[in-house]
C-alpha positions in Angstrom: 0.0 0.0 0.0 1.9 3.2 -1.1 0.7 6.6 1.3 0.0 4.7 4.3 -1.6 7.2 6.7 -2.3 6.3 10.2 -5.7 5.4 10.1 -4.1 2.6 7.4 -1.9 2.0 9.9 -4.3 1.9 12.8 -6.6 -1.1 10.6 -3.2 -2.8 10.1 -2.3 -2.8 13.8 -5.9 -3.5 15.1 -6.2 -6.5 12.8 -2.8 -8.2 14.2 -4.3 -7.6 18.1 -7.9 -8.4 17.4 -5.9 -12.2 15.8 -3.6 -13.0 19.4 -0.2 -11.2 17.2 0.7 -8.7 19.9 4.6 -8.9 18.4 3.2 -7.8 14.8 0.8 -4.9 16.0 4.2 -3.4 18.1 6.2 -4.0 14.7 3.8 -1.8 12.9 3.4 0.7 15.2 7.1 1.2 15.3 7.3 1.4 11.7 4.5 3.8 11.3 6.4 6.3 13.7 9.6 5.5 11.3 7.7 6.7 8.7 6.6 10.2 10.4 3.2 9.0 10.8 1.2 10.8 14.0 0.1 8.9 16.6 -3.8 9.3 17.4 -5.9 8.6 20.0 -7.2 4.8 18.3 -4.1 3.8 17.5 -3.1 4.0 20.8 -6.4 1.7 21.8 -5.5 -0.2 19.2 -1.7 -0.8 20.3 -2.7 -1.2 24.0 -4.8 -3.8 23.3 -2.2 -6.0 21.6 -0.4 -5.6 25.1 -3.3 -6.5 26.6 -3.5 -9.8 25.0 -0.1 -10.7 25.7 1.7 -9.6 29.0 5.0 -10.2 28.0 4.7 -6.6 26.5 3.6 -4.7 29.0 6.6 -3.0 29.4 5.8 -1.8 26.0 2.5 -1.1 27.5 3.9 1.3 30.2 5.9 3.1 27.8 2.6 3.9 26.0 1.1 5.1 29.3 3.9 7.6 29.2 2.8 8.9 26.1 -1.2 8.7 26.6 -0.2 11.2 29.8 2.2 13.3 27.5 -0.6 13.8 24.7 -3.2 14.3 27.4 -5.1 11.6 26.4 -6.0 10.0 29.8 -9.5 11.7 29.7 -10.1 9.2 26.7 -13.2 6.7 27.5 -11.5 4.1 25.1 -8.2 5.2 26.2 -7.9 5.2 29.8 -9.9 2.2 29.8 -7.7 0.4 27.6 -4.7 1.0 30.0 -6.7 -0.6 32.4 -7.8 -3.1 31.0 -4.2 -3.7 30.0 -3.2 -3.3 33.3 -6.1 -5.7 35.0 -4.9 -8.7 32.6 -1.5 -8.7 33.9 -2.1 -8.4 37.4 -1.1 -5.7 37.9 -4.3 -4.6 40.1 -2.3 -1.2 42.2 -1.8 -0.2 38.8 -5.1 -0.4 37.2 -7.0 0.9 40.4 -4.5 4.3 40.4 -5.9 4.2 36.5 -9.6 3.6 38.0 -9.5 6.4 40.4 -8.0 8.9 37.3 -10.9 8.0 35.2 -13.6 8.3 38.0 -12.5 11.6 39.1 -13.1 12.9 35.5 -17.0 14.8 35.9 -17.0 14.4 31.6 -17.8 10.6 31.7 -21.2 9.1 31.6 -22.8 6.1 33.7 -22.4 4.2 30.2 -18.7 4.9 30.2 -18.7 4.1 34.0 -20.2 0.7 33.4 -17.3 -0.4 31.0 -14.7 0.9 33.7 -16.1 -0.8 36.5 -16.4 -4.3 34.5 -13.0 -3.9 33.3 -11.7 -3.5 37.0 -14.0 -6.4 38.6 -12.7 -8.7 35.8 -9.4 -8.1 36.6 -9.7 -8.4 40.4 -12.3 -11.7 40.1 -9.4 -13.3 38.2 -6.2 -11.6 40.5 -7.5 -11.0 43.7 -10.0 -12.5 46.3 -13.5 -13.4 46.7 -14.1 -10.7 48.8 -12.3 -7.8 46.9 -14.1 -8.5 44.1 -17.4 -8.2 45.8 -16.1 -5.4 47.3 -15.9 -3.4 44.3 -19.5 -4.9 43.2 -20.7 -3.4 46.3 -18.9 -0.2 45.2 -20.4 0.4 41.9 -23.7 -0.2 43.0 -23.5 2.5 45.7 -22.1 4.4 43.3 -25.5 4.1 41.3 -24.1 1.8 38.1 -26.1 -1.2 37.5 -24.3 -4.4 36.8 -25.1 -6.2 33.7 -24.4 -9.3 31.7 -20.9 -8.4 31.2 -20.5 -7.3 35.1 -21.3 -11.2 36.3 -19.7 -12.3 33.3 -16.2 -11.0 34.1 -17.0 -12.4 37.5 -17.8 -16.0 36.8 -15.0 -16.0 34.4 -12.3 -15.4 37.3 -13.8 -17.6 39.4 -13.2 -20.5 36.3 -9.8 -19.1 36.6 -9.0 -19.7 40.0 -11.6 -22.6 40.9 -13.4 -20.5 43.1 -16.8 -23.1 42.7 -19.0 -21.7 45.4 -18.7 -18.4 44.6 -19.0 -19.1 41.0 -22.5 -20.1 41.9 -23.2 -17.3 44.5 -22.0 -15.0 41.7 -24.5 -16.7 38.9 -27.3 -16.8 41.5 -27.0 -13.1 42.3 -27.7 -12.2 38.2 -31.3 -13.1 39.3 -31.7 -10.6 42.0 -31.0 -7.7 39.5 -33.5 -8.5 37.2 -30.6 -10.2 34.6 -31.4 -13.0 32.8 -28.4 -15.2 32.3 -27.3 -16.0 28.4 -25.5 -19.1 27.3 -22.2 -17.6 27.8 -22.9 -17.8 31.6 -24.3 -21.0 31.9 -21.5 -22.1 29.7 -19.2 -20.5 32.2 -20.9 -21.8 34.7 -20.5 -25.1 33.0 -16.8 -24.8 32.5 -16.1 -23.7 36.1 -17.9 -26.9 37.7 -16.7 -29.4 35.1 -13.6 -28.6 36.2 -13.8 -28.9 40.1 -15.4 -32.3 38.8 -19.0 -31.5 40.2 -20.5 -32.8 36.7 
């Protein structure tokens, strides 16, 4: 393709993260700054998400953080919560919650917005932290006045197939019920998943 811009770029380096090759989207990205490109606010979702999918370039990760607060562009929805989602899948939970607690403090985002930030946190602390942080921070957003949805119980019952956490798997998919959510076949098959493998099937 001959006058890349970035938005070529950007589909080039979104297609490699959206197919698991983190090392190609980096590649890219380093190559569209060799050519002069500018770096915009997607392509930085785009690149974060490639670290994302594979921790062992998070450092890369962190350099990008550097660069999201040079270009003051931590008051992004899809940015900041891109860092933490990147953040949340390595572990790397002080992290993300100091991300958290920038984006909450921000009076421009909507409950919407809100919703995809606390899922994204939840997730990461139902897969790297303990029963009760987790429903901690469900606890949290609801005081805060953000319903939980499919994708709040999802995240949920997915890190407790994760760490074998079985009972509160099933507290988790019994709670959908008492906010008015209906549970889809990902849950049951999450729910599936998590007690197949404790051998309760």
């Amino acid at each position: 393709i001959q006058n890349r811009d970035s938005a070529c770029w950007t589909a080039m380096i979104g297609a490699c993260a959206d197919n698991g090759d983190s090392a190609s989207s980096v590649m890219l990205f380093r190559k569209m700054e060799h050519e002069g490109n500018p770096v915009r606010k997607v392509t930085l979702v785009a690149l974060l998400n490639a670290c994302a999918a594979d921790s062992s370039f998070l450092e890369v990760g962190r350099a990008l953080h550097k660069r999201v607060v040079v270009l003051g562009a931590i008051s992004d929805t899809l940015v900041a919560n891109a860092l933490l989602s990147m953040y949340g899948k390595s572990g790397k939970l002080k992290q993300a919650w100091e991300i958290f607690l920038a984006i909450s403090s921000s009076v421009a985002w909507d409950s919407s917005a809100m919703l995809v930030t606390w899922n994204t946190l939840i997730a990461a602390f139902a897969v790297h932290s303990d029963p009760a942080s987790t429903l901690e921070l469900f606890q949290m957003m609801l005081l805060e006045g953000i319903g939980a949805d499919g994708r709040t119980f999802m995240g949920m019952l997915d890190g407790c197939t994760h760490t074998g956490r079985v009972e509160q798997g099933c507290y988790y998919f019994g709670l959908m019920r008492d906010h008015w959510i209906v549970p889809e076949k990902e849950h049951y098959g999450c729910l599936a998943d998590l007690l197949g493998r404790a051998g309760w099937l």
